[in-house]
N, C-alpha and C positions, 0 to 999 in steps of 0.2 A: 382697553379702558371702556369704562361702562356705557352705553346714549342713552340720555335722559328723552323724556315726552316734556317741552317744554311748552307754557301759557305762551301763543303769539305775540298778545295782547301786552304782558309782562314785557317779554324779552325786546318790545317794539320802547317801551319807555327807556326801559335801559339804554338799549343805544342812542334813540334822541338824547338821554343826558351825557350820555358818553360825547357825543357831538359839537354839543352845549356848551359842554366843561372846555372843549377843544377850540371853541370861539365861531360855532357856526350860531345863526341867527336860528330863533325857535322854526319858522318856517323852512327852513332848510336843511336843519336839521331833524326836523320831521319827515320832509319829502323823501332823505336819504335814508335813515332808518326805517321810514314805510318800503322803500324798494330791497333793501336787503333782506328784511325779514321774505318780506314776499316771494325773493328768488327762492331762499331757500324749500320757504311751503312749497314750490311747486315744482321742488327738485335738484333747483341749478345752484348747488351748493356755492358750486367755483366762484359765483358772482353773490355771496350772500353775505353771514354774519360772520362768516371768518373772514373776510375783509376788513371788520372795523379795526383792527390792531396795525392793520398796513395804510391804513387811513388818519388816523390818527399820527402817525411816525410821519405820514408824507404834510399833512398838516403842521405840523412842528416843524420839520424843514422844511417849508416854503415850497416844496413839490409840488404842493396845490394849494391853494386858497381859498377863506372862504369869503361867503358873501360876497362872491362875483356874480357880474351881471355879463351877459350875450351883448358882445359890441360888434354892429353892423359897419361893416366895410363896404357892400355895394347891394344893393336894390333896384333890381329891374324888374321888378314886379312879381314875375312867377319864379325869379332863380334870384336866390338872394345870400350873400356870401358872411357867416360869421367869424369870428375870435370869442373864444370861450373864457379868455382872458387868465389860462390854467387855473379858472376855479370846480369846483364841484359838480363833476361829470352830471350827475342826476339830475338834480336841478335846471342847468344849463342845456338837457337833452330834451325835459320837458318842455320850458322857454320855448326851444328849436321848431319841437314837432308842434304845439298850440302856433307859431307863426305859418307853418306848413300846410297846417288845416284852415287857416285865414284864406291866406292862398292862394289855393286847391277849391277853395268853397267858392272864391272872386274868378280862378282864371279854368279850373276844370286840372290843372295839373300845375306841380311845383316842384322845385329842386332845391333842399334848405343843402347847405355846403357847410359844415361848420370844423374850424379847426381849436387847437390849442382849449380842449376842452379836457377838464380831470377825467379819472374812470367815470364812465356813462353808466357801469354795469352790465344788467341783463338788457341786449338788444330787444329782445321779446317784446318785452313788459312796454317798448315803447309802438309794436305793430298790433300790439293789443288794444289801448288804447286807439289806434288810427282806426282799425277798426268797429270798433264801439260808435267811432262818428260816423259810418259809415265810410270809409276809406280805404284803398288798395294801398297800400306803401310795399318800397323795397328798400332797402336800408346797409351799407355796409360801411363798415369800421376797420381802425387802425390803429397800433398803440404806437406813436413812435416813442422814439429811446425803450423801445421792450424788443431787443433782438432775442429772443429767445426761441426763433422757432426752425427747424431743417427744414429746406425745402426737400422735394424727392430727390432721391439720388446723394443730398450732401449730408456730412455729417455735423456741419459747420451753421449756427444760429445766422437766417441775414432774414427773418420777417416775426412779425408777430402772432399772437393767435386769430388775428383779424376776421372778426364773426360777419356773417350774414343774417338777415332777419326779411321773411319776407309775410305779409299779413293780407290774406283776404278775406272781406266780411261773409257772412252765412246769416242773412237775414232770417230763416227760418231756423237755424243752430245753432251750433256752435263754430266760430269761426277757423277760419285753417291759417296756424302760428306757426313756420317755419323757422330755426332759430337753431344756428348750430355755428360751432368755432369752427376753423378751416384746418386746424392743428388735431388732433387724433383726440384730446382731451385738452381743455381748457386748462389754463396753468393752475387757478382754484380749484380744480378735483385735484391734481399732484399735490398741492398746500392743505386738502383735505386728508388726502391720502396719509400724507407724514404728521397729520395731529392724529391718526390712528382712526380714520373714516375710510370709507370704501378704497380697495385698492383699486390702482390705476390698471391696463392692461400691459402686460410686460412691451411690448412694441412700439409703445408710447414714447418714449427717450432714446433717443440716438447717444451714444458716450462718444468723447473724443477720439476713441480709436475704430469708430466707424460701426460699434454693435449693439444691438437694441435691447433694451429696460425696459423693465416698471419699476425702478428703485428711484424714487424723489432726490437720494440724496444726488444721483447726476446730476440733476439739476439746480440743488439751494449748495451743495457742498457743506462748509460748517456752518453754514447759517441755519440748517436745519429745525436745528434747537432756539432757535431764538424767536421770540413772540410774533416777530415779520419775516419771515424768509424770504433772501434775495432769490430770484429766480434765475441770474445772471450769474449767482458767484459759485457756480457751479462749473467744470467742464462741458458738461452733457447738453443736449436741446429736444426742446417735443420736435415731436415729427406731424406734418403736414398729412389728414387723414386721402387716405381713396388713392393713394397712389399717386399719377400723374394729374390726375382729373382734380383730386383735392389741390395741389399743391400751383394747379393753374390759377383757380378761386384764391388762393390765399395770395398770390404774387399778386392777380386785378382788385383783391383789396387793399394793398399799398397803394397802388397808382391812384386808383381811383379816390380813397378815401385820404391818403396820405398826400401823393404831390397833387390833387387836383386840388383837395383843400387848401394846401401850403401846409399840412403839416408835418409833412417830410417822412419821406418811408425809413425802414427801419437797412437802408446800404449802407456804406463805408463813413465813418466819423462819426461824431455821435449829434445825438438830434434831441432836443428838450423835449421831454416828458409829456405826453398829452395822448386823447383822442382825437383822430380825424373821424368826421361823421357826416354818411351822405344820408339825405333822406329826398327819397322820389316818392309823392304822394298826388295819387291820380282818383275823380269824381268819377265813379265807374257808371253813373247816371247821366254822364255824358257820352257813353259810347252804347249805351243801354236803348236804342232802340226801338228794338221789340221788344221792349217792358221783362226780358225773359232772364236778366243775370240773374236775379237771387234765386229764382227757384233753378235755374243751371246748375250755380255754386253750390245748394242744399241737396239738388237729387246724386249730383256726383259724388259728395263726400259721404251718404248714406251708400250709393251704391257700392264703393270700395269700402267701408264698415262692415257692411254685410256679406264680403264674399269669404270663400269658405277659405279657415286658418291652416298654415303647413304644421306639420307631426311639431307636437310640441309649445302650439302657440292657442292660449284662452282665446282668443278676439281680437278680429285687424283694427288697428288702430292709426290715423291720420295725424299729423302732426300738431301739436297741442293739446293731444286726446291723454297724457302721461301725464303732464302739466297740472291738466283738471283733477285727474286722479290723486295726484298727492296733493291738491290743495284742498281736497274736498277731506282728503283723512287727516290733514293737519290742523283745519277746524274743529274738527270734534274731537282725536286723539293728543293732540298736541303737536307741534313740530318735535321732529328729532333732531337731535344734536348730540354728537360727540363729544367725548367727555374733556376731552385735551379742549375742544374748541369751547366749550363750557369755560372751562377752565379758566381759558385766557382771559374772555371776555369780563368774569366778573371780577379776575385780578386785578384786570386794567381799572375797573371803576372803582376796587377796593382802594388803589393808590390815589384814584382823583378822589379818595372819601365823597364818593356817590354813595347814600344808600339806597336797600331793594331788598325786597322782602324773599318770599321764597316762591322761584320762579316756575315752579314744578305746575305741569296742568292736572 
């Protein structure tokens, strides 16, 4: 099917009304539809606008809610423990880190813990911002009730794609955004994949009888075809990337972001639907000395930029450096987007009788 070059700016109203119609409050509804558009511009489909249809479903049944507010369970000052009250990941993540950066600003480092939080989304987009305050954060996450991931060696779902995000600022650059799933491919590229967007890498899915895919359907099974595909009613599981190394990172992200929060990793029984989400946010102008971090952080990241590329690669690039790149050509070209995932989304608004003009850039 065909991708269209869509208006960002278009496709960002659309979804707040999409939102709106759903029963999210305009502020929150814009916060979420500002983060999803924006994963996509910058690449990270799996977290972007083909979510709204699985958001909207979770909205309707009560899987998440809106207009929640971050309830504080314990405050000791620099470590302070939430409940997200299974509302609206994005919102709720922002909430988190603006308390993180309070903080952080007061005590020099912080530890926000928060559980029972909706999809938060792209981890990124929130060590971006941390940065921009000038801020080091390192960030990891957990989806419980999302068994969906093998760890190495099994062929059997017992964690989730549990991302890491780690963000240091570049006063004189651009800053270095670490930000990757622990699963070979986040489950939103495989949901992109089966609306007829980039294919997955065949390795990526483990099938029940132990042998590796890139066929999505292991994964949704016949939900395939339906506007939200279960990721669970499938046989098959992603597979944990890097081998043993990866599949260490994804198990210390249950623990850590799962039972440290309380929001329960993804073992045996099943466990309410939520993000666990740590955020460690440290004033790197407290351990700064000799005045020397930012230009350290700035001459290092140029000096790995500049060294010389293997057979076959334009320019080394640092993490965050791909990000800027597709956000920079989805301003002026448009974003793209697949046509299936097109599809959905003005389907959906066509049944809530939204209108919207024509969204082409």
């Amino acid at each position: 099917m065909t991708d269209h070059r869509i208006d960002p700016t278009k496709l960002t109203e659309l979804i707040k009304s999409i939102l709106q119609y759903a029963g999210c409050e305009t502020d929150e509804a814009g916060v979420v539809a500002d983060h999803l558009v924006e994963a996509s511009m910058r690449g990270h489909d799996s977290h972007g606008i083909v979510r709204i249809m699985r958001y909207v479903q979770w909205l309707g049944t009560g899987q998440i809610n809106a207009n929640r507010q971050i309830h504080i369970i314990s405050d000791l000052g620099s470590i302070v423990h939430l409940d997200g009250q299974s509302g609206m990941g994005q919102r709720l993540a922002l909430d988190a880190l603006a308390l993180g950066i309070e903080r952080a600003e007061k005590h020099g480092l912080a530890l926000i813990a928060m559980r029972r939080a909706g999809h938060i989304g792209r981890l990124g987009a929130y060590a971006e911002l941390a940065c921009s305050a000038g801020y080091v954060s390192v960030q990891f996450a957990n989806v419980g009730g999302s068994q969906i991931v093998a760890p190495f060696g099994s062929a059997e779902a017992s964690c989730s794609t549990a991302p890491i995000a780690i963000g240091v600022p570049n006063p004189d650059g651009d800053d270095f955004i670490l930000d990757f799933a622990t699963s070979i491919v986040a489950e939103g590229k495989a949901l992109v994949a089966a609306r007829g967007g980039k294919a997955i890498p065949d390795d990526a899915i483990i099938s029940r009888s132990g042998e590796r895919s890139g066929d999505p359907r292991e994964l949704y099974g016949d939900t395939i075809e339906s506007p939200a595909p279960n990721p669970r009613a499938g046989s098959g599981a992603l597979r944990t990337m890097g081998d043993h190394k990866g599949s260490g990172l994804a198990l210390a992200c249950e623990l850590l972001a799962g039972a440290m929060t309380g929001n329960g990793t993804n073992g045996p029984g099943d466990t309410v639907f939520g993000n666990g989400h740590i955020i460690i946010i440290v004033d790197p102008k407290r351990l700064d000395d000799q005045q020397g971090f930012g230009a350290a952080v700035g001459e290092y990241v140029a000096h790995v930029q500049a060294s010389r590329p293997e057979i076959g690669v334009d320019q080394v690039m640092v993490p965050g450096d791909p990000e800027r790149l597709r956000l920079a050509d989805a301003l002026v070209n448009g974003l793209i987007v697949p046509g299936a995932v097109l599809d959905g989304i003005t389907a959906l608004a066509e049944e809530m009788q939204i209108e919207f003009g024509d969204l082409n850039k």
